[in-house]
Backbone as numpy.savetxt, mean C-alpha at the origin, in Angstrom:
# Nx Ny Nz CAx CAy CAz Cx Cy Cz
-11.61 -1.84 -8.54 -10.90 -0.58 -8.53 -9.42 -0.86 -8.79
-8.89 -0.20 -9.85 -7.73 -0.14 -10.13 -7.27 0.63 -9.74
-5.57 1.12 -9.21 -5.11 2.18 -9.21 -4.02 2.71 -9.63
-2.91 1.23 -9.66 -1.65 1.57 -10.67 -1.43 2.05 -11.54
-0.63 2.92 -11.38 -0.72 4.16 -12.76 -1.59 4.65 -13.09
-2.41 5.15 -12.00 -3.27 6.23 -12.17 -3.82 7.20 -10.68
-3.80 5.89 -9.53 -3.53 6.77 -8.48 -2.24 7.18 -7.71
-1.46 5.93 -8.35 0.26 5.89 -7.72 1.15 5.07 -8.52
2.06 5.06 -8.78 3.49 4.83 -9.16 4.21 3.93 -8.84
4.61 2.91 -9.34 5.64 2.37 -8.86 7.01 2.50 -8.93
7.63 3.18 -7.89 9.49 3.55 -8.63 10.02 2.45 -8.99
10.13 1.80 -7.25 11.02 0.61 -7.55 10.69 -0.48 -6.27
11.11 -1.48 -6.77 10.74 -2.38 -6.09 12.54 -3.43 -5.50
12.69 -2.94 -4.28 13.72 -3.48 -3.76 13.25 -5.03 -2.84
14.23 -6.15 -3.17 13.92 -7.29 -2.36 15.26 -7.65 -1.96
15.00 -8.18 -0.26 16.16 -8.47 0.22 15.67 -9.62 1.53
15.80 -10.88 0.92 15.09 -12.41 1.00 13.78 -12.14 1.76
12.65 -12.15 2.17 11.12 -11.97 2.37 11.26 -10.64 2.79
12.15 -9.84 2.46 11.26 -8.53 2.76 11.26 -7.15 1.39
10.27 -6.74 1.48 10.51 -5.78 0.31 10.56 -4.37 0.52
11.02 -3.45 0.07 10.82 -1.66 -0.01 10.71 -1.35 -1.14
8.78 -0.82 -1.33 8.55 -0.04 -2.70 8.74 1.00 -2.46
9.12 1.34 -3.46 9.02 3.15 -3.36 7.89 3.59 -4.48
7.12 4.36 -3.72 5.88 4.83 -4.83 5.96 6.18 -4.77
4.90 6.83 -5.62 4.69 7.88 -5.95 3.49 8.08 -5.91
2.79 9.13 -5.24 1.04 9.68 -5.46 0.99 10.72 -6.78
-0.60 10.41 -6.69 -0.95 11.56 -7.99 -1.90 12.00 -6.93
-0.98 13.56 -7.24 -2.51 14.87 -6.16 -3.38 14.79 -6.97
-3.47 14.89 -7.86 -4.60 15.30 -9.00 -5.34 14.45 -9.51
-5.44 13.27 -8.88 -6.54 12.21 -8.85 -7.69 12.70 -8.67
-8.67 11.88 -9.44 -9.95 12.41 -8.82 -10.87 12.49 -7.41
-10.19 11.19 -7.17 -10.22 10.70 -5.73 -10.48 12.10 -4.99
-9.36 13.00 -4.88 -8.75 13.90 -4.08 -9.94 14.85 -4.19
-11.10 14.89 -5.32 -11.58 16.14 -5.38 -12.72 16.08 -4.21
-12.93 14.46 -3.74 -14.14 14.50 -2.62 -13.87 14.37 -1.37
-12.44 14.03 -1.24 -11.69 13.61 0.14 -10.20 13.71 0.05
-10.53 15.43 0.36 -10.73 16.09 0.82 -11.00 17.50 0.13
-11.74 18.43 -1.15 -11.31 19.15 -1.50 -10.32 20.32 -0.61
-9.63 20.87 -1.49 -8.69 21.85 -0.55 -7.72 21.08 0.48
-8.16 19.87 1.10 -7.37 19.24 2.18 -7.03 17.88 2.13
-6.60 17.32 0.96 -6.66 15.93 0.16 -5.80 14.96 1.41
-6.56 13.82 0.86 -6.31 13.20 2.26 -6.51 11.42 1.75
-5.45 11.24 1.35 -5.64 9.15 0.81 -5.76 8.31 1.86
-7.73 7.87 1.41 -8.80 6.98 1.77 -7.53 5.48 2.53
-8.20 4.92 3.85 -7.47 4.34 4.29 -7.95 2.93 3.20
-8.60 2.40 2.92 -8.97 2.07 1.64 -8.52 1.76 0.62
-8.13 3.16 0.14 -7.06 2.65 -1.20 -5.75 2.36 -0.45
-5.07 2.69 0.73 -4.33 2.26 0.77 -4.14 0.94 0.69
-4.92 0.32 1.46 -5.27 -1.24 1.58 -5.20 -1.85 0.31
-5.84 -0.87 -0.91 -6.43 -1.55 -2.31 -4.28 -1.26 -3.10
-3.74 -0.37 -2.47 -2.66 -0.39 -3.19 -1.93 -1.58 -2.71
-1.89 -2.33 -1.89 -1.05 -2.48 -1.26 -1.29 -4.67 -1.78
-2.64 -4.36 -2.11 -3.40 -5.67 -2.68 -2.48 -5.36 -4.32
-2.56 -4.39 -5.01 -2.05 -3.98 -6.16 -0.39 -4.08 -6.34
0.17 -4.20 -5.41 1.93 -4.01 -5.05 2.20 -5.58 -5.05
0.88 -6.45 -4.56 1.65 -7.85 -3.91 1.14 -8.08 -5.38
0.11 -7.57 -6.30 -0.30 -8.54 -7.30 1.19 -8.09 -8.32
1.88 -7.39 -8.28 2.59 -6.60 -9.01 3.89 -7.29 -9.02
4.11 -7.61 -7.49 5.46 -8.43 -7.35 5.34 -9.74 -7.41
4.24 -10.44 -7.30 3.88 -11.97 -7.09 3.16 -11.99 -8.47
2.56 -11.62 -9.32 2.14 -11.72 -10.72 0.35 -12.73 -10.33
-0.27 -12.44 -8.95 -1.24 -12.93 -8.50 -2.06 -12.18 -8.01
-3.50 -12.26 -8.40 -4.26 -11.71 -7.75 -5.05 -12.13 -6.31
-5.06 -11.47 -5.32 -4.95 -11.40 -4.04 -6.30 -10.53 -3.60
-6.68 -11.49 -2.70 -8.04 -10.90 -2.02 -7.67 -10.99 -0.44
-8.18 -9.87 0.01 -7.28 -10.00 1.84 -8.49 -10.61 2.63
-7.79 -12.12 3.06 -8.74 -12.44 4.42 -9.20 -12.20 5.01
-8.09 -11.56 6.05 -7.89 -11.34 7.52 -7.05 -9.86 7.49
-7.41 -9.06 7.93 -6.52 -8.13 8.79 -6.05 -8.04 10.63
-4.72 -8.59 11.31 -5.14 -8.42 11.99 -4.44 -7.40 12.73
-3.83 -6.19 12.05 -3.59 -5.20 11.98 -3.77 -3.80 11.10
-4.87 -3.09 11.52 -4.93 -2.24 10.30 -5.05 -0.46 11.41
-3.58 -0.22 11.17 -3.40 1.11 12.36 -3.23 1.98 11.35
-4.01 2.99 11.32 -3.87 4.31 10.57 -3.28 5.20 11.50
-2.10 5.91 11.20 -1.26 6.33 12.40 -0.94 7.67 12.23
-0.98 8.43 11.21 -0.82 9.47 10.40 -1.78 10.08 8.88
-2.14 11.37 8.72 -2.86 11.56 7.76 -1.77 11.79 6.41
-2.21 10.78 5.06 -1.44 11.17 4.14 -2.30 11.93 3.25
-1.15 13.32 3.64 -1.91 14.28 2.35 -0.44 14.37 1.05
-1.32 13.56 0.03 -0.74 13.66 -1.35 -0.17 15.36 -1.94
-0.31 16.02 -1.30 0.10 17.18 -2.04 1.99 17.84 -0.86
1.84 17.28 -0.05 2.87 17.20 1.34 3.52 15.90 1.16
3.31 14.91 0.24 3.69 13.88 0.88 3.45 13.69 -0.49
4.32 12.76 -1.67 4.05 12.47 -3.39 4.98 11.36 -3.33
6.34 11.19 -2.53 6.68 9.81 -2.60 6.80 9.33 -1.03
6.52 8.00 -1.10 6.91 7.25 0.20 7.32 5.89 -0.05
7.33 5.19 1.36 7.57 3.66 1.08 6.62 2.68 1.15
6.61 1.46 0.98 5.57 0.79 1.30 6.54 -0.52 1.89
6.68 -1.01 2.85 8.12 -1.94 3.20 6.71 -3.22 3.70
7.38 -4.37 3.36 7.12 -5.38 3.99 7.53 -6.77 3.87
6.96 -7.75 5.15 8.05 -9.00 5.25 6.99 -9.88 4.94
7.45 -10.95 4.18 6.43 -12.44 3.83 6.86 -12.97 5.47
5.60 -13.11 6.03 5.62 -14.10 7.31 5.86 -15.45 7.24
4.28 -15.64 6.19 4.16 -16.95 5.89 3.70 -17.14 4.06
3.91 -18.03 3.30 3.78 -17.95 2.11 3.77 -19.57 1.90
2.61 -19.49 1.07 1.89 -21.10 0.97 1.49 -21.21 -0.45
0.68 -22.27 -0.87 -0.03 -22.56 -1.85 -1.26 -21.74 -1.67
-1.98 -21.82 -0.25 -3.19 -20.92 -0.36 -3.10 -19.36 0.06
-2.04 -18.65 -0.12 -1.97 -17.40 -0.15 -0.93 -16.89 0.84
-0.38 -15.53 1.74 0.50 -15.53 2.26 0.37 -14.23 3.53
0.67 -14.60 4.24 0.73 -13.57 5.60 1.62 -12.55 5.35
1.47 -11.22 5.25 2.17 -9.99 5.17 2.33 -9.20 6.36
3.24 -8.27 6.85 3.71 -7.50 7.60 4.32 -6.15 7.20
3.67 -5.16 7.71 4.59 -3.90 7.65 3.80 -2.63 7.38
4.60 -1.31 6.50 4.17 0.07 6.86 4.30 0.69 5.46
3.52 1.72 5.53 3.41 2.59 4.57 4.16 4.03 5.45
5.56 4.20 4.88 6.00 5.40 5.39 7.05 6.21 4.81
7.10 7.37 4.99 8.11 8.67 4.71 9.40 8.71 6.47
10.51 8.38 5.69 11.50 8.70 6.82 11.38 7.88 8.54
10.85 8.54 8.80 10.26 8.20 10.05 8.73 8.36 10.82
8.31 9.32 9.64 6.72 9.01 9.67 5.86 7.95 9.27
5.19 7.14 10.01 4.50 6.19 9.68 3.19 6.64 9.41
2.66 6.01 7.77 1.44 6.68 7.71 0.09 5.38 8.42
0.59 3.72 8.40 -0.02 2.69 8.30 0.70 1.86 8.88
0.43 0.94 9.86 1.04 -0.18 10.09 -0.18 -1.45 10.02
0.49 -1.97 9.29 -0.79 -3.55 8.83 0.22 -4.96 8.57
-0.88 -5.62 9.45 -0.35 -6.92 9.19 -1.88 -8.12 8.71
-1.85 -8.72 7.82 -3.04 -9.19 7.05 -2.88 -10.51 6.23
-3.39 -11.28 6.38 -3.80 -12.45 5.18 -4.51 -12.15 3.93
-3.56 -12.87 3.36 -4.07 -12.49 1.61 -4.59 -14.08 0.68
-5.29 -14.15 0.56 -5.59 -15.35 -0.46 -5.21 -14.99 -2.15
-5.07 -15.88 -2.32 -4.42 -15.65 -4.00 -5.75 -16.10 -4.52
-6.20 -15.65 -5.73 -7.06 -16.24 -6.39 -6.95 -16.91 -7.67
């Protein structure tokens, strides 16, 4: 499953030494949206996970399969039609030859939609 540039956006990608702030963008009008939720669209905790695999392959130019999660807090509902840009912030913990420990949140302002912290293997 792909989703860059087609379920979300990348604005921009800020780095400031292991930590990053994307700024993305949703598409309401994904198809996604027409089964979950019609009328009450609501982004699968799932793809978030799958964007977020898509952001590190984006900034690291590697494809990444997640180990370990050993944080995965869904903390807020993101509805794409209320909600079209946010952040995606996070810190390299650890970063190796065999892949790298991530930290952080998917959020608007002060709403947190996700807080995850996870191992990623590079492939």
């Amino acid at each position: 499953m792909i989703l860059l540039n087609d379920f979300f956006k990348i604005l921009d990608v800020i780095k400031a030494e292991q930590k990053f702030t994307i700024g993305v963008e949703l598409n309401p009008a994904h198809e996604i949206f027409q089964g979950h939720f019609p009328g009450n669209p609501v982004v699968p905790g799932v793809c978030m996970v799958q964007m977020l695999k898509e952001i590190l392959k984006h900034i690291f130019n590697k494809d990444f399969t997640m180990k370990d999660a050993s944080q995965l807090k869904f903390l807020a509902i993101l509805n794409p039609d209320e909600v079209k840009a946010l952040f995606v912030e996070f810190s390299v913990l650890k970063d190796d030859k065999d892949g790298m420990v991530v930290s952080g949140t998917f959020q608007k302002a002060e709403l947190v939609f996700l807080k995850f912290k996870g191992a990623f293997i590079a492939n």
